[in-house]
N, CA, C and O atoms as CSV, one atom per row, in Angstrom:
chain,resi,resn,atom,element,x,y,z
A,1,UNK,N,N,59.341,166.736,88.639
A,1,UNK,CA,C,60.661,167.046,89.184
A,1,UNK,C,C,60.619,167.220,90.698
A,1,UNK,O,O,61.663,167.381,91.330
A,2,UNK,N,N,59.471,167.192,91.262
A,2,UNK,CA,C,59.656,167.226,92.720
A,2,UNK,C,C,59.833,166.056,93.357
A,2,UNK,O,O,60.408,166.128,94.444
A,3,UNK,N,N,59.495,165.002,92.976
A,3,UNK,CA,C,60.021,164.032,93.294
A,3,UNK,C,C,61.715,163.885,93.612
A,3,UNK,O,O,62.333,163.635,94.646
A,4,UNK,N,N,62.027,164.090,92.586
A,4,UNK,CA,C,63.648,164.150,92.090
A,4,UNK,C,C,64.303,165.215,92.900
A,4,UNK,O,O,65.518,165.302,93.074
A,5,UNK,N,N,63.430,165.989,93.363
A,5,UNK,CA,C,64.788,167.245,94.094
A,5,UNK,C,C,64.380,166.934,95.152
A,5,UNK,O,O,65.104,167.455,96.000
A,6,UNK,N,N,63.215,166.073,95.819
A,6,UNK,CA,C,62.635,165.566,97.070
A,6,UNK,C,C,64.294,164.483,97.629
A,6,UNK,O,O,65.162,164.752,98.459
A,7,UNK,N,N,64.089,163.093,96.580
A,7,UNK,CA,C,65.082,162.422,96.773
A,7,UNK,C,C,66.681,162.768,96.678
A,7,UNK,O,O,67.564,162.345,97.423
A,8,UNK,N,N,66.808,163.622,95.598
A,8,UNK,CA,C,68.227,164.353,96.256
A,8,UNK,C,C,68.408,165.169,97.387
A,8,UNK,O,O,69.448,165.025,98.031
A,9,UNK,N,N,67.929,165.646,97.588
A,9,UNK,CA,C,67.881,166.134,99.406
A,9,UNK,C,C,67.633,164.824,100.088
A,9,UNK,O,O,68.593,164.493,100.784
A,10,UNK,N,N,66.998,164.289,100.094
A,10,UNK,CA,C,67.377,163.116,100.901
A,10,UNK,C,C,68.724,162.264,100.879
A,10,UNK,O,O,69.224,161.685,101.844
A,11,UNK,N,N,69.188,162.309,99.615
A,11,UNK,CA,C,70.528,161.354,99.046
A,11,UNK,C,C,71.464,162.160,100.186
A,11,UNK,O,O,72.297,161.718,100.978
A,12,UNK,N,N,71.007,163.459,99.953
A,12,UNK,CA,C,72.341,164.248,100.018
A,12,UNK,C,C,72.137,164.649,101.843
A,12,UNK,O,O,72.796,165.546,102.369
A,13,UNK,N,N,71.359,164.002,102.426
A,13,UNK,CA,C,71.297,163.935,103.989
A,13,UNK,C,C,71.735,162.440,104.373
A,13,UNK,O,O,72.050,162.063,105.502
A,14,UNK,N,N,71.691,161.639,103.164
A,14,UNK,CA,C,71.880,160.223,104.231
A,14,UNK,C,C,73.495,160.123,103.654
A,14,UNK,O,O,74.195,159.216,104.105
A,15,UNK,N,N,74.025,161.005,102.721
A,15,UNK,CA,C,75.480,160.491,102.535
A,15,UNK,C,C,76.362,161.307,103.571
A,15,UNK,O,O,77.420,160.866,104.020
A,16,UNK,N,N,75.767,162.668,103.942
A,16,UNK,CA,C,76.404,163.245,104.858
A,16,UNK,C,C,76.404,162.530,106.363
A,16,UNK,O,O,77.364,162.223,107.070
A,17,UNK,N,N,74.860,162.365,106.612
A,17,UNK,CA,C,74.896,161.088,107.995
A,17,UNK,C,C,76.307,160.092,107.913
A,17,UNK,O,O,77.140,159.917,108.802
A,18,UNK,N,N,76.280,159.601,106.755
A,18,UNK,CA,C,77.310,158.697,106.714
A,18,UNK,C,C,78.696,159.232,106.582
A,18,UNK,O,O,79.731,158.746,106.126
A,19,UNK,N,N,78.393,160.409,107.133
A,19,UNK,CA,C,80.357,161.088,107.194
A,19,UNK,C,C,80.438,161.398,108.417
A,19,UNK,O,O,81.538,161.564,108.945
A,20,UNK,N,N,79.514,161.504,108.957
A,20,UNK,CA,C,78.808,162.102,110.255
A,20,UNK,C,C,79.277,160.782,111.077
A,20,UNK,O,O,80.201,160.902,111.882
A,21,UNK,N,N,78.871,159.966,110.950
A,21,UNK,CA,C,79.014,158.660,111.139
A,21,UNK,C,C,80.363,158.140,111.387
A,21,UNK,O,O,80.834,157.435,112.279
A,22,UNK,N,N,80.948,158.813,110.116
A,22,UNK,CA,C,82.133,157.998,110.068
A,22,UNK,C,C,83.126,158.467,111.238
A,22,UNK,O,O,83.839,157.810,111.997
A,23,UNK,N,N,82.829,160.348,111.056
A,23,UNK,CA,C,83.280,160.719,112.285
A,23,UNK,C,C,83.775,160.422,113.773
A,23,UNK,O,O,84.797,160.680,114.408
A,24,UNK,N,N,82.646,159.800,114.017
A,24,UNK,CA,C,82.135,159.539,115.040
A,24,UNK,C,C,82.905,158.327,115.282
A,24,UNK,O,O,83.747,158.422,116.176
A,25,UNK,N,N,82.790,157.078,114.613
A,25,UNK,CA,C,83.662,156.093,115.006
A,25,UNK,C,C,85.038,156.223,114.878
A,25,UNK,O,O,85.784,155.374,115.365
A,26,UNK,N,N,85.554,157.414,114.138
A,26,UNK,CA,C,87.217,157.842,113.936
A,26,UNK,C,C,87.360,158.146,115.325
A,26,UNK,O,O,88.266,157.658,116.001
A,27,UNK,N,N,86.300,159.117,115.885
A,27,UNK,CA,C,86.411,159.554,117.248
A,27,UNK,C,C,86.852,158.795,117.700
A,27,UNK,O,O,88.036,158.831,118.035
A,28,UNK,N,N,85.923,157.598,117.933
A,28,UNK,CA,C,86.266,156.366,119.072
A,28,UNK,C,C,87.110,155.924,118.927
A,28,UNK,O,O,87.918,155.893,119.856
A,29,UNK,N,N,87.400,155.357,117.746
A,29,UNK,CA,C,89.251,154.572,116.969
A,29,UNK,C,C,89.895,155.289,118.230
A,29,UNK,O,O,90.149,154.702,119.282
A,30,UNK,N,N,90.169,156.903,117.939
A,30,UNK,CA,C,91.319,157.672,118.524
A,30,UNK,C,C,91.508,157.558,119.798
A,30,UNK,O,O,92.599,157.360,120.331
A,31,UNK,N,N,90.122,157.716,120.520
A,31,UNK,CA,C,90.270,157.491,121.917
A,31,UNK,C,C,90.786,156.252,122.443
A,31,UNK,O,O,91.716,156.045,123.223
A,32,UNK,N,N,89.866,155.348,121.760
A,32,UNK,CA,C,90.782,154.114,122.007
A,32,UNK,C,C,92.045,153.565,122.110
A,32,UNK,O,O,92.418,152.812,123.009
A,33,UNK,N,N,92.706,153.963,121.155
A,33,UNK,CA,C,93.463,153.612,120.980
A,33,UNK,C,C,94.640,155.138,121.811
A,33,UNK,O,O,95.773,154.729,122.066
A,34,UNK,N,N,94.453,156.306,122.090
A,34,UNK,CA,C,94.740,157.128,123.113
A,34,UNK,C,C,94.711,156.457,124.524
A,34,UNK,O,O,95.370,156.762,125.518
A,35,UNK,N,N,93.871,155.560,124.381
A,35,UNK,CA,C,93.764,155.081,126.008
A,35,UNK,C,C,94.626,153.744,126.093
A,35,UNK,O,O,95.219,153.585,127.160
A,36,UNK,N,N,94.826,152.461,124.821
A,36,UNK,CA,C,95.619,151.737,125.018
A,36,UNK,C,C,97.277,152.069,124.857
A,36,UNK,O,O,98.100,151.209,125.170
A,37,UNK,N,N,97.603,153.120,124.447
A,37,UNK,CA,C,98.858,153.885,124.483
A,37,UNK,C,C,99.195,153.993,125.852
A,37,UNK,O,O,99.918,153.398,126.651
A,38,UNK,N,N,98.418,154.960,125.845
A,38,UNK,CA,C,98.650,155.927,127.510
A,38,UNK,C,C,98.889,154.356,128.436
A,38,UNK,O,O,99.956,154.357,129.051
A,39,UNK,N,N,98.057,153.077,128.596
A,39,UNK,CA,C,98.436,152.236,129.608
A,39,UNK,C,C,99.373,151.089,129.252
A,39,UNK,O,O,99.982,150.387,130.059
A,40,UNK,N,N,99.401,150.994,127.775
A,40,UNK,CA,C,100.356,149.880,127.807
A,40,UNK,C,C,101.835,150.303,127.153
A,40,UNK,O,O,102.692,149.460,126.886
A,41,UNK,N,N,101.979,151.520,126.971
A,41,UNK,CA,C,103.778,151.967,126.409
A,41,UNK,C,C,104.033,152.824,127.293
A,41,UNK,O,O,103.213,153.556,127.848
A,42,UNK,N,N,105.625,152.758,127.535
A,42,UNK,CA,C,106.486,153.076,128.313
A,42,UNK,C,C,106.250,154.528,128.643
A,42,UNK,O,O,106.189,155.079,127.544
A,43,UNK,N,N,106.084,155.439,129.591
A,43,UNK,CA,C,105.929,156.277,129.974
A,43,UNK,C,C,106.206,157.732,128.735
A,43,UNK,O,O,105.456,158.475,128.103
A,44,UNK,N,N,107.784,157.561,128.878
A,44,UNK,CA,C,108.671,158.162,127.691
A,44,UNK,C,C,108.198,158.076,126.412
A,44,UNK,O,O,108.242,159.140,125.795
A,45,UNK,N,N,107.590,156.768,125.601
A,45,UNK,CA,C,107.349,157.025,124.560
A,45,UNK,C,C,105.335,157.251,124.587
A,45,UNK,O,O,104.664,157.455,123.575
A,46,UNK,N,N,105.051,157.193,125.315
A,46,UNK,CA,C,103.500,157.620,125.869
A,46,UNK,C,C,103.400,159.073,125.777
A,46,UNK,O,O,102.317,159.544,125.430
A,47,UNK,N,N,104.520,159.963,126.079
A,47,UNK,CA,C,104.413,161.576,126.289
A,47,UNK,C,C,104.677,162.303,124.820
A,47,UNK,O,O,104.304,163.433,124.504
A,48,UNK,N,N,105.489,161.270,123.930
A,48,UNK,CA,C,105.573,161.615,123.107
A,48,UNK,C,C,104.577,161.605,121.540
A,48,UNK,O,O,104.507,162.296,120.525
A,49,UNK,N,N,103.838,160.230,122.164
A,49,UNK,CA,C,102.728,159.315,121.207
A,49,UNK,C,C,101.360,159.865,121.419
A,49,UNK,O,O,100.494,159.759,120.551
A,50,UNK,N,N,101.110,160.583,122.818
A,50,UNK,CA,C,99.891,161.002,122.676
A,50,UNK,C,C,99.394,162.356,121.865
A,50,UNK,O,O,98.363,162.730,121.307
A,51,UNK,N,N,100.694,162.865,122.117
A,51,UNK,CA,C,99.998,164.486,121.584
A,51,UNK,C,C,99.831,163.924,119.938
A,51,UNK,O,O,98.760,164.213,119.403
A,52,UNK,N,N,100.575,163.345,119.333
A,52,UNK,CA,C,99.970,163.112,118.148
A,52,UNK,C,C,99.488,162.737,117.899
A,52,UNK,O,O,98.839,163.302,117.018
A,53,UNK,N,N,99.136,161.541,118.186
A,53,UNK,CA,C,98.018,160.686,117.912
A,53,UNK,C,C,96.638,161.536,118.358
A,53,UNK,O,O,95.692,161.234,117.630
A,54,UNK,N,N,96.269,162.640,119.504
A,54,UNK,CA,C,95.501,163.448,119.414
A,54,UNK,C,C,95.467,164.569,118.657
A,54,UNK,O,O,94.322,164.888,118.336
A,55,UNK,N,N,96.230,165.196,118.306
A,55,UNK,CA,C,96.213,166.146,116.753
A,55,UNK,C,C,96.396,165.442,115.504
A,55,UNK,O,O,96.531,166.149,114.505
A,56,UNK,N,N,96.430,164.060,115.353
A,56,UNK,CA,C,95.890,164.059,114.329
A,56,UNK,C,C,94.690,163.104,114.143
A,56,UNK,O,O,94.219,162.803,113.046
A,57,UNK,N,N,94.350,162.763,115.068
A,57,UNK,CA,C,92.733,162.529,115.323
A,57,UNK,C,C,91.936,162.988,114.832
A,57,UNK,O,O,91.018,162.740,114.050
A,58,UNK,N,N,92.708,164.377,115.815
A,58,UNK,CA,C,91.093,165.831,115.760
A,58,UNK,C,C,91.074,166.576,114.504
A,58,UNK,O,O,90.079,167.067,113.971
A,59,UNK,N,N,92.669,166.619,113.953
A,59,UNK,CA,C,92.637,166.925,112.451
A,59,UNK,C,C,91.742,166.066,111.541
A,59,UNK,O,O,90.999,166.736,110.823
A,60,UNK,N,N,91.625,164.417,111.382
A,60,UNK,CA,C,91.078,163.847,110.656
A,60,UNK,C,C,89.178,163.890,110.866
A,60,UNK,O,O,88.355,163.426,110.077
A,61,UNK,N,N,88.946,164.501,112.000
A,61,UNK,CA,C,87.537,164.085,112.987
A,61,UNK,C,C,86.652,165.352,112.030
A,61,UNK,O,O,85.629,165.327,111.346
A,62,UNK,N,N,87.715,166.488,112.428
A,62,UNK,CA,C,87.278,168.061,111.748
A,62,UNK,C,C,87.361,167.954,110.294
A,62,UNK,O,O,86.436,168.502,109.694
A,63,UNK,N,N,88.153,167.442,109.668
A,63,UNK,CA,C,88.048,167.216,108.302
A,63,UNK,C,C,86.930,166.577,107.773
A,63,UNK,O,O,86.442,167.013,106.730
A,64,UNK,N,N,86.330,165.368,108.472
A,64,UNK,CA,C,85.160,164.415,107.920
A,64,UNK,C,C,84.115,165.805,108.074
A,64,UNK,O,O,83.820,166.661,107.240
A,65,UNK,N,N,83.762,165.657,109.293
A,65,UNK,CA,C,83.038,166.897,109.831
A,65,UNK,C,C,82.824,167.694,108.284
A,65,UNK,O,O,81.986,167.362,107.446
A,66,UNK,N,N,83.514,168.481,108.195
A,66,UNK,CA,C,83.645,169.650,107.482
A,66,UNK,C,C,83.366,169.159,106.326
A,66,UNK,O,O,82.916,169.979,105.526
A,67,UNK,N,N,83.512,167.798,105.864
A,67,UNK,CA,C,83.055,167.642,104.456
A,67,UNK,C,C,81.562,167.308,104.772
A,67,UNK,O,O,80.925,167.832,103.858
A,68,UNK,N,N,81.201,167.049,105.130
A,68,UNK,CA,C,79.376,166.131,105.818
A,68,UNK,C,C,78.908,167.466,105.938
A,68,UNK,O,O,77.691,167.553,105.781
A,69,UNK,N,N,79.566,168.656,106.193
A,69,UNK,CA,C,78.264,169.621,106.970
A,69,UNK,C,C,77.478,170.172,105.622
A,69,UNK,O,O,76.254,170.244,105.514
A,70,UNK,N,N,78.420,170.534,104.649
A,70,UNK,CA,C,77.318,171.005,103.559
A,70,UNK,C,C,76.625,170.403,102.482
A,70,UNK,O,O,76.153,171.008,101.519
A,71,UNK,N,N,76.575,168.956,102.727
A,71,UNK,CA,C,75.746,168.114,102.128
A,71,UNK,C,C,74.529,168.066,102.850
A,71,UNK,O,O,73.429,167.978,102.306
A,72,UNK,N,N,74.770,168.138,104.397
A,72,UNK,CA,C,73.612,168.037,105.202
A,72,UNK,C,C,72.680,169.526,104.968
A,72,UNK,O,O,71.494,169.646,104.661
A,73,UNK,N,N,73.617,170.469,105.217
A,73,UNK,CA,C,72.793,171.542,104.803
A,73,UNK,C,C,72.272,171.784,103.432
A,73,UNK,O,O,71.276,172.485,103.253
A,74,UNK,N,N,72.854,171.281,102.568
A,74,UNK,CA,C,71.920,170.808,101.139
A,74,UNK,C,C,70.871,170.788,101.260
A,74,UNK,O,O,69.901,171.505,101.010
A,75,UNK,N,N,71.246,169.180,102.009
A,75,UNK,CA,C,69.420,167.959,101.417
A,75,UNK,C,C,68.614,168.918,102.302
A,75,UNK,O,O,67.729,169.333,101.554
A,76,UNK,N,N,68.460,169.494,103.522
A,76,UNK,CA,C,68.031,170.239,104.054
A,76,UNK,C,C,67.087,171.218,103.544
A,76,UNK,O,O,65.888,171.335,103.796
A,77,UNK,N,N,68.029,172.073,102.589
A,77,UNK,CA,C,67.498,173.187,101.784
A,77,UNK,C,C,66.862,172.497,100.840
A,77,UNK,O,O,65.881,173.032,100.324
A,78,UNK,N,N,67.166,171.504,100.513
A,78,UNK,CA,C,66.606,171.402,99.037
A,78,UNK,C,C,65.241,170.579,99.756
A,78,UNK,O,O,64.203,170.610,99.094
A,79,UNK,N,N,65.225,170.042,100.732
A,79,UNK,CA,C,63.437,169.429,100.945
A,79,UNK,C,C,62.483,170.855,101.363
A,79,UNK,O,O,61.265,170.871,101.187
A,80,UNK,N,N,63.093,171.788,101.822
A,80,UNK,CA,C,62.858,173.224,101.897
A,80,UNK,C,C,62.257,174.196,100.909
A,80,UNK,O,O,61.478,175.115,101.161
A,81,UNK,N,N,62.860,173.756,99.488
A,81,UNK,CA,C,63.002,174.601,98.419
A,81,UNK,C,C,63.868,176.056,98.614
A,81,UNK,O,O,63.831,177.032,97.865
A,82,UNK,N,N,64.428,175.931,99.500
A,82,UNK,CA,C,65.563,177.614,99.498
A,82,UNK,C,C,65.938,177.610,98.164
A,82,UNK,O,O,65.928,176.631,97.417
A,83,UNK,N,N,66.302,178.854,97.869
A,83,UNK,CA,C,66.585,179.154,96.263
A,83,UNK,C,C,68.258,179.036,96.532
A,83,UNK,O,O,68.986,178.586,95.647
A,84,UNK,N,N,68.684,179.392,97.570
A,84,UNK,CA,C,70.640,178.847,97.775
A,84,UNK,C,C,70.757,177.583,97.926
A,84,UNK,O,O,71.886,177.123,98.099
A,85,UNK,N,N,69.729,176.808,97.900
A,85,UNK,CA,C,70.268,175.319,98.321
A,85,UNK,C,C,70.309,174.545,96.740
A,85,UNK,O,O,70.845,173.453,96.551
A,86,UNK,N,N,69.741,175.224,95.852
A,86,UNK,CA,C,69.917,174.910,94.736
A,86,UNK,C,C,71.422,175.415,93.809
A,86,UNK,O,O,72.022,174.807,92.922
A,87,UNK,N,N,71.623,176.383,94.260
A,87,UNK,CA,C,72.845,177.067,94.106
A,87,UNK,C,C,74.056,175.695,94.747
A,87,UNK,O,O,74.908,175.172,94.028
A,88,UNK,N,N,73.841,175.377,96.125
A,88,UNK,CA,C,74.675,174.792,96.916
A,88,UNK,C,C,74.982,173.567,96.066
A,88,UNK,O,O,76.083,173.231,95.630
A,89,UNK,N,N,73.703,172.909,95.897
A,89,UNK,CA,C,73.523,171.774,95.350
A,89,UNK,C,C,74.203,171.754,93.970
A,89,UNK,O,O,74.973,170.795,93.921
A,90,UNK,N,N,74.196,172.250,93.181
A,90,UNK,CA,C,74.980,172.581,92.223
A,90,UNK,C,C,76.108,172.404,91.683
A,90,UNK,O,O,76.512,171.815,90.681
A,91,UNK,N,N,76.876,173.428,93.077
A,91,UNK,CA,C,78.443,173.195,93.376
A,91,UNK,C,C,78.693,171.731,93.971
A,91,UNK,O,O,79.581,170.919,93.712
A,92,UNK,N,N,77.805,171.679,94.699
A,92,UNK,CA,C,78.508,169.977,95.632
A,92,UNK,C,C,78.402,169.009,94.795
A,92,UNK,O,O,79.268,168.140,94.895
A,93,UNK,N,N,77.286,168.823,93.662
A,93,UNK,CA,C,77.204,168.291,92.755
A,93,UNK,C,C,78.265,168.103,91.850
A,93,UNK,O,O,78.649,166.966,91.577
A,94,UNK,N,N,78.773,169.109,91.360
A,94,UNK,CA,C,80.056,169.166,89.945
A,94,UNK,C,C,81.612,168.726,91.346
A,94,UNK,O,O,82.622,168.224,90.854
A,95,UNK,N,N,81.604,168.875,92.290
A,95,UNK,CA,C,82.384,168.585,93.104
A,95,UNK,C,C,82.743,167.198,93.099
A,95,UNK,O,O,83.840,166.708,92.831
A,96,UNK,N,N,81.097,166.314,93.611
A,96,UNK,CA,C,81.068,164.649,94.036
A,96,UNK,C,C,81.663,164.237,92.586
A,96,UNK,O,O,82.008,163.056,92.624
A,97,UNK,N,N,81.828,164.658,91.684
A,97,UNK,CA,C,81.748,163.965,90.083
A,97,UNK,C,C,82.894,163.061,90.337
A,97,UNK,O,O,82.911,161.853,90.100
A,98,UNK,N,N,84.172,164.011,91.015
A,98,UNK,CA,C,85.448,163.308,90.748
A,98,UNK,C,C,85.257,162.013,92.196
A,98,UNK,O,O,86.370,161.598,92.518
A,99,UNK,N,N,84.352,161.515,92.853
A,99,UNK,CA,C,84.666,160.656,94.107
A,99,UNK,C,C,83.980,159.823,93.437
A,99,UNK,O,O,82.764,159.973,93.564
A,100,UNK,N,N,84.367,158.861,92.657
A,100,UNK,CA,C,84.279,157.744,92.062
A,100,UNK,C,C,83.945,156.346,92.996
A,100,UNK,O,O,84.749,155.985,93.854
A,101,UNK,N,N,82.963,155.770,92.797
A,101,UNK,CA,C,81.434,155.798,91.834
A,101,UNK,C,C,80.565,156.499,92.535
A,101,UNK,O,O,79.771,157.147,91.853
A,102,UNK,N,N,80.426,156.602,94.054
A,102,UNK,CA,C,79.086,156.898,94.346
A,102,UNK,C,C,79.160,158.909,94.650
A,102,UNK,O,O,78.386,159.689,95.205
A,103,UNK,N,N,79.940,159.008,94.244
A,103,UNK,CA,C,79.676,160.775,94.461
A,103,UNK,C,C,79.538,161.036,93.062
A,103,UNK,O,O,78.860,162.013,92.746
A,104,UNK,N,N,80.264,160.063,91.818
A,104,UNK,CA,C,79.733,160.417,90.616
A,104,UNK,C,C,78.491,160.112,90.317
A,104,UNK,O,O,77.834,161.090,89.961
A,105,UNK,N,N,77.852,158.972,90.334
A,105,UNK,CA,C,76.536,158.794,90.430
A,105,UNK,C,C,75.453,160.124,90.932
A,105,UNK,O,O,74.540,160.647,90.293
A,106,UNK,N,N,76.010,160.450,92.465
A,106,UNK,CA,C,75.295,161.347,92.592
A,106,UNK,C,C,75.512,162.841,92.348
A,106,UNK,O,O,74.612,163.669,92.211
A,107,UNK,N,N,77.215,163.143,92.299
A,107,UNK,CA,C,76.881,164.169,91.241
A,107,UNK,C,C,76.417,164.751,90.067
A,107,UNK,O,O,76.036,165.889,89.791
A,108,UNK,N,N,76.569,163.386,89.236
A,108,UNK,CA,C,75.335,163.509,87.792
A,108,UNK,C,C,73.806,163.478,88.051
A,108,UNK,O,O,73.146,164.185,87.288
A,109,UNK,N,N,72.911,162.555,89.303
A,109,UNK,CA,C,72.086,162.616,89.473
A,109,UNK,C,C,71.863,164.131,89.763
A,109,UNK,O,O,71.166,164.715,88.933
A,110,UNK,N,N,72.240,164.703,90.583
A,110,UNK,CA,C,72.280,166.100,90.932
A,110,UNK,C,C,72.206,167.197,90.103
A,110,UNK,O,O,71.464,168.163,90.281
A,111,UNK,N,N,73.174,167.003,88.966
A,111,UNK,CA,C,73.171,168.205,88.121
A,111,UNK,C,C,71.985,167.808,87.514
A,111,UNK,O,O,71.173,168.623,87.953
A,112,UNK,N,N,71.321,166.964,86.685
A,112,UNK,CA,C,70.221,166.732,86.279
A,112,UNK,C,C,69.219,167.263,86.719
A,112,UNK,O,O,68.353,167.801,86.029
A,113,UNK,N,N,69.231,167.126,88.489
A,113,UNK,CA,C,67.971,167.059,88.571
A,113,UNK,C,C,67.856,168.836,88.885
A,113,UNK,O,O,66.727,169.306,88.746
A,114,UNK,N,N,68.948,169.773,89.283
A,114,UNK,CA,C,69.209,170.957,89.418
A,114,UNK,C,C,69.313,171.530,88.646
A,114,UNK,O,O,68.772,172.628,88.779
A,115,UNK,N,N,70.090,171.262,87.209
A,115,UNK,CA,C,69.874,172.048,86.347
A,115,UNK,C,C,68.733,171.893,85.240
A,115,UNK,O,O,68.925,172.480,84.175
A,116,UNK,N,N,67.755,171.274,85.376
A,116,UNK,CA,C,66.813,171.504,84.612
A,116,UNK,C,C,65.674,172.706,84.184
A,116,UNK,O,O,65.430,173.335,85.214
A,117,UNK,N,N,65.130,173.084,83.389
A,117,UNK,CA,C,64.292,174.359,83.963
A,117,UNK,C,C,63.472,174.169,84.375
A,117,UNK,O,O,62.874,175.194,84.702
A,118,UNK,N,N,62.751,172.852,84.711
A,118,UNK,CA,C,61.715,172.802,85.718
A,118,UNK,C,C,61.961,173.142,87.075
A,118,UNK,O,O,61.434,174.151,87.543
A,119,UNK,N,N,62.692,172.426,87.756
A,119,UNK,CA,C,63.412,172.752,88.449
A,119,UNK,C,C,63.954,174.276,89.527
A,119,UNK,O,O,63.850,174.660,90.692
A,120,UNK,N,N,64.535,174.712,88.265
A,120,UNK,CA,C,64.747,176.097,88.278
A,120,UNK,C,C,63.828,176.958,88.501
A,120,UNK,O,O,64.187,178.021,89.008
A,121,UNK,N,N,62.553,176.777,88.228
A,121,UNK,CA,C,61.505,177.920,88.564
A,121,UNK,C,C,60.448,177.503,89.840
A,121,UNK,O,O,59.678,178.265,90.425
A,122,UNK,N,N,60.662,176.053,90.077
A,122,UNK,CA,C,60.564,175.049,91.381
A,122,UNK,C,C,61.435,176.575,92.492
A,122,UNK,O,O,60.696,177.434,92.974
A,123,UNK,N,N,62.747,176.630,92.680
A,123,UNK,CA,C,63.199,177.119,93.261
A,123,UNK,C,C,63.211,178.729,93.160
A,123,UNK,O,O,63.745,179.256,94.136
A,124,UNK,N,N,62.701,179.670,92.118
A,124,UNK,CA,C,62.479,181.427,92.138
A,124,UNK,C,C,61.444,181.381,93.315
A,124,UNK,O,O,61.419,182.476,93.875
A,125,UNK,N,N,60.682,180.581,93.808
A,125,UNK,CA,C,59.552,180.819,94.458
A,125,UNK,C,C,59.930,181.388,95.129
A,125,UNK,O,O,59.959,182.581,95.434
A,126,UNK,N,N,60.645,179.578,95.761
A,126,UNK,CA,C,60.846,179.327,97.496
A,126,UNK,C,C,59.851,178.470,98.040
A,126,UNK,O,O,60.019,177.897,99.117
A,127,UNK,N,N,58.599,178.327,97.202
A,127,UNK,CA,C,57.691,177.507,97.537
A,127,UNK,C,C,57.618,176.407,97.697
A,127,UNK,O,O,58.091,175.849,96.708
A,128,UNK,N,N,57.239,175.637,98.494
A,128,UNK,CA,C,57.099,174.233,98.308
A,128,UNK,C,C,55.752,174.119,97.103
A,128,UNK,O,O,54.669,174.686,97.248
A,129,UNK,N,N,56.057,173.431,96.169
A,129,UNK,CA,C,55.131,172.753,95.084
A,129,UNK,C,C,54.095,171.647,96.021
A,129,UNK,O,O,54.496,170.833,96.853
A,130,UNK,N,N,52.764,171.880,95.632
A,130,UNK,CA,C,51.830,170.556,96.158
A,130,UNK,C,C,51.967,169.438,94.956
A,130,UNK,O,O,51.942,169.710,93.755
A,131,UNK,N,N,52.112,168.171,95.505
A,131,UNK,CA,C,52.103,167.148,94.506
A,131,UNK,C,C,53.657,167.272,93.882
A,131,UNK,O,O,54.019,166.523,92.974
């Protein structure tokens, strides 16, 4: 089973990268397109187009954000062995079920590999297991 809670901490760092990610180019979308506003529409409708188009940017930017951060802090814990990251993992797990296919995939991979009792006593330590 260390294998298995090895690679879900990893799953669960490269899907958050990829929100992280996604972030990041929403960022740019916004600016971009903040900056072709601002120079190519009419003054009047420019004063009115920017503030929103920047609140709801930063609304959509903070939202990705906020879903990515505790997957990252997951896979984190769980290559760690913290005894809360198994807890974490858990919840984010029965969560991904409903994001059809690949959060179900890995929310079933997850509960599997978390709720097993091997597993489970993997994490009372805190220890990292050799091998």
């Amino acid at each position: 089973m260390v294998t298995h809670v090895k690679v879900l901490g990893v799953l669960y760092i490269l899907v958050s990268a990829l929100g992280l990610l996604a972030a990041l180019f929403l960022m740019l979308a916004v600016s971009a397109a903040t900056g072709i506003v601002a120079t190519a529409a009419d003054p009047h409708d420019a004063a009115i187009a920017l503030p929103i188009i920047g609140i709801s940017g930063t609304a959509l930017v903070t939202f990705l954000l906020l879903l990515s951060a505790p997957g990252l802090i997951t896979g984190i814990g769980l290559l760690k062995y913290r005894p809360w990251a198994r807890i974490l993992g858990i919840v984010l797990s029965a969560i991904n079920l409903i994001h059809i296919p690949i959060g179900t995939a890995l929310g079933i991979y997850g509960l599997w590999v978390l709720l097993n009792k091997d597993t489970e006593g993997m994490f009372k330590t805190g220890v990292v297991p050799s091998a």
